[in-house]
Rosetta silent file (secondary structure, phi, psi, omega in degrees, C-alpha in Angstrom):
SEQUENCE: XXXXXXXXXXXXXXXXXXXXXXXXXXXXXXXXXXXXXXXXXXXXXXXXXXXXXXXXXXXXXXXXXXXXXXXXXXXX
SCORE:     score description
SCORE:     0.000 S_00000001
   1 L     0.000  145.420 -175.461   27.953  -66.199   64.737 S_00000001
   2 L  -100.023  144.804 -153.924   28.440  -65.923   61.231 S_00000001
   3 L   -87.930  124.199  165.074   25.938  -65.963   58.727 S_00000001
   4 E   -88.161 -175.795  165.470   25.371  -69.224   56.532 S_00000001
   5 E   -77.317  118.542  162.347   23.738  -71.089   53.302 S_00000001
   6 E  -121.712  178.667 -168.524   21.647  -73.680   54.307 S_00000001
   7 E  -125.568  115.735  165.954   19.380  -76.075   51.869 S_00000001
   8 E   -85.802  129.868 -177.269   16.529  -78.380   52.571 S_00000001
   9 L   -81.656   17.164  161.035   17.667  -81.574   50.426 S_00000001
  10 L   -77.806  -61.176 -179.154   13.897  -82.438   50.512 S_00000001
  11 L  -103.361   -4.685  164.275   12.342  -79.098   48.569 S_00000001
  12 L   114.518  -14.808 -158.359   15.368  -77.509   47.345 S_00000001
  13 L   -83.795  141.805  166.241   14.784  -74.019   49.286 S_00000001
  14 E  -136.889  152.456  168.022   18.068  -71.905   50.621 S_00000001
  15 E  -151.467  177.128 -175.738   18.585  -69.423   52.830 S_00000001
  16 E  -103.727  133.890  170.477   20.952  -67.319   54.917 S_00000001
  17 E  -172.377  136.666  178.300   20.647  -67.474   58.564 S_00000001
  18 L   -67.024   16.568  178.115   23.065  -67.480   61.697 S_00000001
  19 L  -172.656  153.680  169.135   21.725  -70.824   63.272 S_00000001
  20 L   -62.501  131.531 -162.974   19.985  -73.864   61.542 S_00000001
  21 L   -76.070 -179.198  166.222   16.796  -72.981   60.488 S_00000001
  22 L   -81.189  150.998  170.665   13.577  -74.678   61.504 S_00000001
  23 L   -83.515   31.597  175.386   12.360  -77.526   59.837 S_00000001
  24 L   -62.784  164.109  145.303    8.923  -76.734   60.095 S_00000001
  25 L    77.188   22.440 -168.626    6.793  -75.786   56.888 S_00000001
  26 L   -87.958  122.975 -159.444    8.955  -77.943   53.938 S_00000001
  27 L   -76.658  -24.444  171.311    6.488  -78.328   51.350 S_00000001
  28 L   -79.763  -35.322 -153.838    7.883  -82.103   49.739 S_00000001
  29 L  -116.955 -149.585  174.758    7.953  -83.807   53.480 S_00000001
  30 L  -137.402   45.850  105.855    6.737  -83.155   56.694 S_00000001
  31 L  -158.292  159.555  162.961    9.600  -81.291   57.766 S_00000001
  32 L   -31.540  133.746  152.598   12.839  -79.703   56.315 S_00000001
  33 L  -108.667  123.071  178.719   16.208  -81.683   56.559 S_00000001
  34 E   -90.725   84.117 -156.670   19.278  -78.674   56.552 S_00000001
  35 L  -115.413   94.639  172.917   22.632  -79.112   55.255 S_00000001
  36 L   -51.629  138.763 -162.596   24.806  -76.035   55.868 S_00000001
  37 L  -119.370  -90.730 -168.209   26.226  -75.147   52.447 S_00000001
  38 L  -135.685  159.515  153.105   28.783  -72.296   53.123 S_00000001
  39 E   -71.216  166.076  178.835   29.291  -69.521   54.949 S_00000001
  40 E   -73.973  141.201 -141.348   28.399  -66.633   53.260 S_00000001
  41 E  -156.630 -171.615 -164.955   30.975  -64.871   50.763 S_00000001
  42 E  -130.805  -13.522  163.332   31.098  -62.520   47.896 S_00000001
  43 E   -86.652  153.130 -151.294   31.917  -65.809   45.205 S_00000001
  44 E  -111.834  148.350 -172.210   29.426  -66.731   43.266 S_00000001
  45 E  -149.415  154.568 -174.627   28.730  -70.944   43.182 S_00000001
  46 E  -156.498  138.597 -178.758   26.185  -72.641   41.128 S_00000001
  47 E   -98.742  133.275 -177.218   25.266  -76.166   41.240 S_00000001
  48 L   -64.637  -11.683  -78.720   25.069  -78.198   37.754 S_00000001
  49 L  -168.617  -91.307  168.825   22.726  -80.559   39.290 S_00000001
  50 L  -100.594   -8.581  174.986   19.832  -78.697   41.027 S_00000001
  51 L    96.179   -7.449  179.650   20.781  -75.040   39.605 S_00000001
  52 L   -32.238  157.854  153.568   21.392  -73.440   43.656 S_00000001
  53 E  -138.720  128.397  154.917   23.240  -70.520   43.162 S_00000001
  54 E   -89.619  128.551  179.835   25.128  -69.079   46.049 S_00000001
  55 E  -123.412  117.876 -161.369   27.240  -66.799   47.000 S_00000001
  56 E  -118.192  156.102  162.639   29.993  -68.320   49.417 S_00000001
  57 L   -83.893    3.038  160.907   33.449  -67.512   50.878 S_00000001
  58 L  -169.624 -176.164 -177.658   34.660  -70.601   49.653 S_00000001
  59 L   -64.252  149.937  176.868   33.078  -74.005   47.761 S_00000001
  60 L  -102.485  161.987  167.521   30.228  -75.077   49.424 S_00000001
  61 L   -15.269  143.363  161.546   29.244  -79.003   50.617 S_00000001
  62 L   -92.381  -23.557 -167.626   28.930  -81.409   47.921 S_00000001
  63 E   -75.697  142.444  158.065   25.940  -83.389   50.559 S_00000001
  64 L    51.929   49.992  129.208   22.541  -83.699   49.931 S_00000001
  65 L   -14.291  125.207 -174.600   21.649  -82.198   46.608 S_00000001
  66 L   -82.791  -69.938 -146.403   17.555  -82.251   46.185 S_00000001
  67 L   -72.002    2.926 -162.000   18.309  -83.037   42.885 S_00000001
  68 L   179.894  147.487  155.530   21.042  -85.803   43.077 S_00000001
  69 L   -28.127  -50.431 -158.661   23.133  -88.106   45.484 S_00000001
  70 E  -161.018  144.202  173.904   25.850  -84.887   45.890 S_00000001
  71 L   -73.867 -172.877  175.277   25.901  -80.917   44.372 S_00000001
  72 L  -177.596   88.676 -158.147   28.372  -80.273   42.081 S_00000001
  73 E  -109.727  156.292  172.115   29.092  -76.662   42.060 S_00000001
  74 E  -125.849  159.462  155.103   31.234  -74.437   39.967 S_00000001
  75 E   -49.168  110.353 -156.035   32.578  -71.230   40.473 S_00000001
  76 L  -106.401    0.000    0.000   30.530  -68.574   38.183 S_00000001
């Protein structure tokens, strides 16, 4: 399986991992919600919004921005 970005759109936290992580420990609720972002890449993406920065093999999701309704990333 190939390894993605995911997000919690509660606290804002990302990581890389090859299956949706748990929601367990998410420090605004009382658990994570996880919105695969990208797979992982060598381009660099940064959201104007909440500030993620990623680096994906193509743009990642516009859903569930901690910081906003939708990300809105550009290409760094």
């Amino acid at each position: 399986m190939a390894l993605s970005w995911y997000q919690c759109k509660h606290c804002g936290t990302s990581i890389k991992k090859d299956s949706s992580p748990s929601s367990l420990g998410c420090s605004k609720k009382s658990s994570h919600s996880w919105t695969k972002l990208a797979e992982v890449g060598d381009t660099n993406y940064s959201c104007k919004k909440c500030g993620t920065t990623i680096q994906a093999k193509s743009s990642p999701s516009s859903l569930s921005c901690p910081d906003a309704s939708s990300h809105s990333w550009t290409k760094l």
